[in-house]
N, C-alpha and C positions, 0 to 999 in steps of 0.2 A: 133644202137647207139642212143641214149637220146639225147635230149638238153644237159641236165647236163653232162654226159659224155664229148659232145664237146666243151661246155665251159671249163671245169675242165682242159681240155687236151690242153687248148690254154693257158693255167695260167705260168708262168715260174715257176719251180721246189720250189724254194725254198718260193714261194709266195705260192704255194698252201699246202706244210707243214706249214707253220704258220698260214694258215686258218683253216685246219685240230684240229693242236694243241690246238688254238685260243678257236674251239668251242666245244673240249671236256673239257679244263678248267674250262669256263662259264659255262658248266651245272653241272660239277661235283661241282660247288662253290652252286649252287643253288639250290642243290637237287636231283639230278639225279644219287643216290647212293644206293646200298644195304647195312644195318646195320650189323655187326657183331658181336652179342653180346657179344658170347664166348670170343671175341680178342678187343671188346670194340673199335671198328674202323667201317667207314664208306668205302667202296670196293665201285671205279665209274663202275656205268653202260657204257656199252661197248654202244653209240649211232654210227646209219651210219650217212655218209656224205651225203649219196645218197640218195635223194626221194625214197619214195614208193609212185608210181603216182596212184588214184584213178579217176576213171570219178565221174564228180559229181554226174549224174544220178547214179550209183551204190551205193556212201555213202549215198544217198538218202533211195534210196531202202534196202539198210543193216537196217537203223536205222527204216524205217518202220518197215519191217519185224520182227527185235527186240524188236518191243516192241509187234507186233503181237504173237509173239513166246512168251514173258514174260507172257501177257494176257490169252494164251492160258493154258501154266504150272498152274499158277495159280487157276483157271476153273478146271485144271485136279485133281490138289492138293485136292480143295476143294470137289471133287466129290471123291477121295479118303476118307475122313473122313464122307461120307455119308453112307448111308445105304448099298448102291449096292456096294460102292468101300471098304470098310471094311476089308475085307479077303485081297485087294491089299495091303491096310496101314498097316496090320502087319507083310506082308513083306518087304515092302520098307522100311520102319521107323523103322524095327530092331534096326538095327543102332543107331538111337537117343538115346541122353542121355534124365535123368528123366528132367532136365531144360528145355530142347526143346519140353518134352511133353506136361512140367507144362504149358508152352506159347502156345500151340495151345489149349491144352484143354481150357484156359483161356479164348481166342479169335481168334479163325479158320477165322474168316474177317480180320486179320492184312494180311493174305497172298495177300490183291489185295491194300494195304498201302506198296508200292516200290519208295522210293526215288529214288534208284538208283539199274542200274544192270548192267552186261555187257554181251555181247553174245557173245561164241565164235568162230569166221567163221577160215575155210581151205578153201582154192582153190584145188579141184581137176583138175585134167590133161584137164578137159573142161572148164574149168576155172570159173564154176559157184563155190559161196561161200556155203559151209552146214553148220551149227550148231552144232557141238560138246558138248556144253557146256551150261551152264547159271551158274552164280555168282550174289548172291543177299544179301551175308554177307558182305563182303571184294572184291567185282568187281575192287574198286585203277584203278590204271594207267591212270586217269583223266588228273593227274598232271603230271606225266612223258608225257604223250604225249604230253600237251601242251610246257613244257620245252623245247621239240625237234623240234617239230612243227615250234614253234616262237622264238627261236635260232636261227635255221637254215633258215627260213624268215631273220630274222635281220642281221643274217652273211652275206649272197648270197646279199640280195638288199645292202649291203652297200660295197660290191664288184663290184657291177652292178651298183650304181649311185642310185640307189632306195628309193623311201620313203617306209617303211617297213613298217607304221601304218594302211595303207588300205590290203597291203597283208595280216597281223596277224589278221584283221578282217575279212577278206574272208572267212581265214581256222577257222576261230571258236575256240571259248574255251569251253572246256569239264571242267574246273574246273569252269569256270560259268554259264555252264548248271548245274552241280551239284550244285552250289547254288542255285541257281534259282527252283531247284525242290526239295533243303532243306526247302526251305521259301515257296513256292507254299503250300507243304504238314502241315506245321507250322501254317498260316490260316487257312488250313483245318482244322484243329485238335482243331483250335478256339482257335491259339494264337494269341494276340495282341498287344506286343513289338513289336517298330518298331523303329530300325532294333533286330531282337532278338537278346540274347547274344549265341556263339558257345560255347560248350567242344565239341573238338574232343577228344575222347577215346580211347587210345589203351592202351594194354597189356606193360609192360616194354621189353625191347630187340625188341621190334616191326623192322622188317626188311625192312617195308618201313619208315622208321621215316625220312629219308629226306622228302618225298612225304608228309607225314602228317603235316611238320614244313611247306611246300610249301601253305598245305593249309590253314594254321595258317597266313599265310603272306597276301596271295591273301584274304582271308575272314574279314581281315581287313583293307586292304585298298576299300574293298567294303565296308566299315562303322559298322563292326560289329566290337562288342568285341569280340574273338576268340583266343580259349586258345588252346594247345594240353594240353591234362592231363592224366597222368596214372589211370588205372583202380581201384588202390588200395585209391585213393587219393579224391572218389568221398566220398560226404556225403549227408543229407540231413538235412533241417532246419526245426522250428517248423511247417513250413506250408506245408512237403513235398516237397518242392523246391529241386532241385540237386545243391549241391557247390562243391566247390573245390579249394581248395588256398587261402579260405577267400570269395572265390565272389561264385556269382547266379548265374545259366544257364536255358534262358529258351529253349535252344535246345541242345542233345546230337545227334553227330554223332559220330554212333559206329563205332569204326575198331578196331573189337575184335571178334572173333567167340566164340558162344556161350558156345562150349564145354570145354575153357581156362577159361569159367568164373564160379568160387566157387558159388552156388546156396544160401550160405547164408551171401553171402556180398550186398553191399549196390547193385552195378549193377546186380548181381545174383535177387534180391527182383524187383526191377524194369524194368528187362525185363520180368518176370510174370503180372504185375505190378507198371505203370508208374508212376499211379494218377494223380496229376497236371500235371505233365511234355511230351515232346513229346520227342520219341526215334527214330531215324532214322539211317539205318535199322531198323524196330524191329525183332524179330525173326522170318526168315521165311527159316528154313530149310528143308523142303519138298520142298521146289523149286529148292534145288542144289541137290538133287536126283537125278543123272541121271537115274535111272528107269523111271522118270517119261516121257522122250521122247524115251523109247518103246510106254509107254499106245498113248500117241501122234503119234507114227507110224502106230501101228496098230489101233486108230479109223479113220485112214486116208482110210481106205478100205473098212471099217465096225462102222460106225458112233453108238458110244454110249457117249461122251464126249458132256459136255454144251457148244460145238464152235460155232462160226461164221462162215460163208462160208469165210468171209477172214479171220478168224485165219488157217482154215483147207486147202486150198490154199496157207498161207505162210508152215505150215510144210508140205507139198508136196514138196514145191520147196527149202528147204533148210535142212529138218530134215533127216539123212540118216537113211537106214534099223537100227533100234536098240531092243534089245530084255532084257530081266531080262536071264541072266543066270540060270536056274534051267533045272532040271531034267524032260523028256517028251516029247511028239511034238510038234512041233512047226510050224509057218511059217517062214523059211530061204527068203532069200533071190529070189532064184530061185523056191522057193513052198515047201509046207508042206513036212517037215521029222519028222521021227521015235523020235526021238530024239535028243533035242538041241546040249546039253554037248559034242555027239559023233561028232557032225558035224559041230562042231568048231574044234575040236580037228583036224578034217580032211582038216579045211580049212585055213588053217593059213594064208597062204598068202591075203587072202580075208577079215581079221577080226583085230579089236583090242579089247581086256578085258581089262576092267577097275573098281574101282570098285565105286560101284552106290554109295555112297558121301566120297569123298576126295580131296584133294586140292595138288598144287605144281607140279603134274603128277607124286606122289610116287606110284601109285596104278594102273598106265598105262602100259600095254601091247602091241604092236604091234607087230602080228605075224608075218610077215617075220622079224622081227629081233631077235625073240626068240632063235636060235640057238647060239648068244653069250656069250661068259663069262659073261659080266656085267648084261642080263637080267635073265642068270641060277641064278647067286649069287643073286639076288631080292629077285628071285621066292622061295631061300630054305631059303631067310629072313625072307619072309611070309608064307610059309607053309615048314616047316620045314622037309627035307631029301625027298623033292621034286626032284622028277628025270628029272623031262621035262614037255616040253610043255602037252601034252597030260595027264601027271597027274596033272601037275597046274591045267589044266580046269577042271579034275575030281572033285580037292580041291574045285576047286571057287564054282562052281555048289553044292557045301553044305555046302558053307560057311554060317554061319546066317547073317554074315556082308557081304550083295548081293552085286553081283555083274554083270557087263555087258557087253554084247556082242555089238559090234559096227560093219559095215560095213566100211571096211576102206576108207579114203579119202586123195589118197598116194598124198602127197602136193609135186608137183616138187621144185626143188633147183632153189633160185633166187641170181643173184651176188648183193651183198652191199659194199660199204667200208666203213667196221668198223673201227672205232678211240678205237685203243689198247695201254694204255701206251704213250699217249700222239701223237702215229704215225699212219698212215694210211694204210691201206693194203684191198686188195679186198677177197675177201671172199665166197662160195660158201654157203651157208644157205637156211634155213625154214621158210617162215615166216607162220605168222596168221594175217586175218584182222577182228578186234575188233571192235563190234558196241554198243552204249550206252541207254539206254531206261528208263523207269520209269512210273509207273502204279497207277495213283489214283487223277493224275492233269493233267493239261492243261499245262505243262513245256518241251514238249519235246525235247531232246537230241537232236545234229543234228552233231556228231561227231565220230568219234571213236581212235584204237589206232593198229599197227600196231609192232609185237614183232620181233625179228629175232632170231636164234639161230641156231647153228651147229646141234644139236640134232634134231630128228624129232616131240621131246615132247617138245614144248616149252614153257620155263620159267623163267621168271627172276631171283629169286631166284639160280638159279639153273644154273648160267653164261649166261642169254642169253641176248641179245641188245633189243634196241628199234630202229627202223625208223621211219624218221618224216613222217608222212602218209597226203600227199598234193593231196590236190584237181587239175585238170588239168585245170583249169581254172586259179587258181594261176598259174601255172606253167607257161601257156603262157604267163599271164600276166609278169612273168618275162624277158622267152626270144618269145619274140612277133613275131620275124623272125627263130627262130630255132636259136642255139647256133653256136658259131664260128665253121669253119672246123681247127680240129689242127693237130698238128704231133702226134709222140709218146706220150702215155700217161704222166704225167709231176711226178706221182705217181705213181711208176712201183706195177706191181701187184706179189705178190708172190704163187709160186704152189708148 
């Protein structure tokens, strides 16, 4: 049992529901909601009550690692589009649209200009974190996790007698690390407003537009002018300048994937493009390739990648087995087979398909749950009069739009109490822990962000929560003696 647990369970009943209630109000008023555009509503994100405790050393070593893991994709990417990787990029890159080529043909060096990214960790049953993932368009949840973070600081110490303003500075802000590597990158690029002016960008119906208005708020009481502004609404002036609403921007942050964007509007022209202006992200779609941490696996055995011994030493220790799905032999897991396609097909319980760039976990496979109604009805979404697992993979293995083979990394169920509908209840879930990075400055991230969901695919979108992801240093610093001994929990849990 937790601290927090013992505390919680010493609270009398009806004081610890209107803590509960209290702080999923506050975050649903602030931000902490998914957009609905179809229904033209705001839907709260389901936050726990309960820490996700982290050692410090660990969120330390995450956010190393991610940005060693960022460094390295990118290296990979860029050897990709050379001479020797050639034949890989026109596999991997299928996929891309003509905009995403028009931008690397333009300038293949914007891939190591990363404001910001995110990595995505699973805890396998050993409890080491691997790498699933990178996000370098739309990585978000900066702001959700600070919300939750420093809520639930502010709730707890002001339950506890606490001053709240050295804890919310302990656990760090991830929305002003991302500034901070807005503006690092903005000198770089040899701006010099000071403080620049923000657009944030997105698409209309954007599903995070709380998070986006969170960052509208926060980026202006740091001293900027800071807009959100629809994609459709940008222009530009006689000097090439980007407006919008009347006003100048000398900085866009994008939250818009490239592929939502028409090639011959104003942001379609300037993510080819920029001219005066700086674009943050700019387009670096070969990074969310997951093919590209196969090629990262396998030159972990057999070194032909431009790494460092410590980029090749973090994907050791956190990149699992991953391969490009196609047709041939391969190295599996346990050593060279005949053929990949067959021996996924045989191995389900050992693998997850996904496919090598997509977003939300629409294109996520975990074999041992393929046997279900919901993941047959997917598979004959996407390949249509699909009979099963074994001909899914046949499909995927010829699809032009690649796909990948994973080693799976079965993340055990961890209890949270989720705040659903204003009440509390405990909960059996998934989590992931989320580390932040950024590739091109001296700005580094030193935070991350921690999801929960019922599912094993976790996604906000997609009903899943957030936990506030605290440092154990905070933690003691709250209960410095361990938490009360109490009776019965004061919050019954439901099964």
């Amino acid at each position: 049992m937790t601290d927090f647990d013992r505390w919680l369970r010493s609270l009398p009943g009806q004081r610890a529901a209107a803590l509960a209630a209290r702080y999923a109000r506050a975050l649903e008023d602030s931000g902490l909601t998914v957009y609905r555009a179809a229904e033209d509503r705001f839907v709260p994100i389901a936050p726990a009550l309960s820490p996700e405790p982290i050692a410090d050393g660990e969120l330390a070593e995450l956010c190393a690692d991610a940005e060693l893991l960022l460094s390295a994709t990118a290296k990979a990417c860029r050897w990709t589009l050379g001479p020797a990787g050639r034949k890989v990029a026109e596999i991997l890159y299928a996929g891309l649209t003509p905009l995403e080529n028009a931008c690397l043909i333009k300038d293949p060096e914007r891939l190591f200009t990363v404001a910001t990214a995110r990595v995505d960790f699973f805890r396998g049953p050993d409890g080491v974190a691997r790498a699933l993932e990178l996000n370098a368009t739309i990585p978000a949840m900066q702001g959700y996790s600070d919300l939750v973070a420093h809520r639930w600081i502010s709730e707890i110490a002001a339950e506890r007698g606490l001053d709240a303003a050295p804890l919310v500075a302990r656990v760090g802000s991830n929305t002003a690390d991302l500034l901070a590597s807005l503006v690092a990158h903005y000198r770089r690029a040899g701006g010099c407003a000071r403080p620049p002016a923000i657009a944030i960008v997105s698409r209309r119906g954007d599903s995070q537009l709380g998070e986006l208005r969170h960052y509208e708020r926060a980026f202006a009481a740091a001293g900027h002018r800071a807009r959100h502004v629809w994609v459709d609404e940008l222009g530009v002036d006689p000097d090439g300048v980007v407006t919008a609403r009347g006003e100048r921007f000398d900085l866009i942050y994008r939250h818009i994937f490239a592929r939502r964007v028409e090639p011959a509007s104003v942001m379609g022209r300037l993510l080819v493009d920029p001219g005066p202006n700086v674009i943050l992200n700019p387009v670096l779609s070969p990074l969310e390739v997951k093919g590209i941490l196969g090629l990262l696996h396998e030159d972990k055995d057999a070194p032909f990648l431009p790494l460092t011994d410590d980029e090749r030493t973090a994907v050791a220790r956190r990149v699992p087995w991953t391969r490009v799905l196609q047709r041939g032999a391969a190295v599996a897991p346990d050593g060279p087979v005949a053929d990949l396609p067959a021996w996924v097909a045989a191995n389900a319980p050992r693998v997850v398909v996904k496919r090598s760039w997509d977003y939300g976990g629409k294109g996520v496979f975990i074999g041992t749950d393929t046997e279900g109604d919901a993941a047959r009805q997917r598979m004959a979404e996407i390949f249509p009069g699909c009979t099963g697992w074994s001909d899914f993979v046949a499909r995927a293995a010829d699809d032009p739009n690649v796909w990948v083979v994973q080693a799976l990394v079965p993340p055990p169920a961890v209890r949270h109490l989720l705040v659903l509908g204003g009440a509390a209840s405990w909960h059996d879930v998934f989590v992931d822990v989320n580390a932040y990075a950024c590739l091109g400055v001296d700005a580094r991230p030193r935070g991350g962000v921690c999801r929960a969901s019922s599912s094993k695919i976790v996604n906000i979108a997609g009903g899943g929560g957030v936990a506030p992801l605290i440092q154990e240093s905070v933690l003691s610093a709250i209960w410095p003696d361990g938490g009360p001994q109490g009776g019965p929990p004061s919050i019954k849990i439901p099964r």
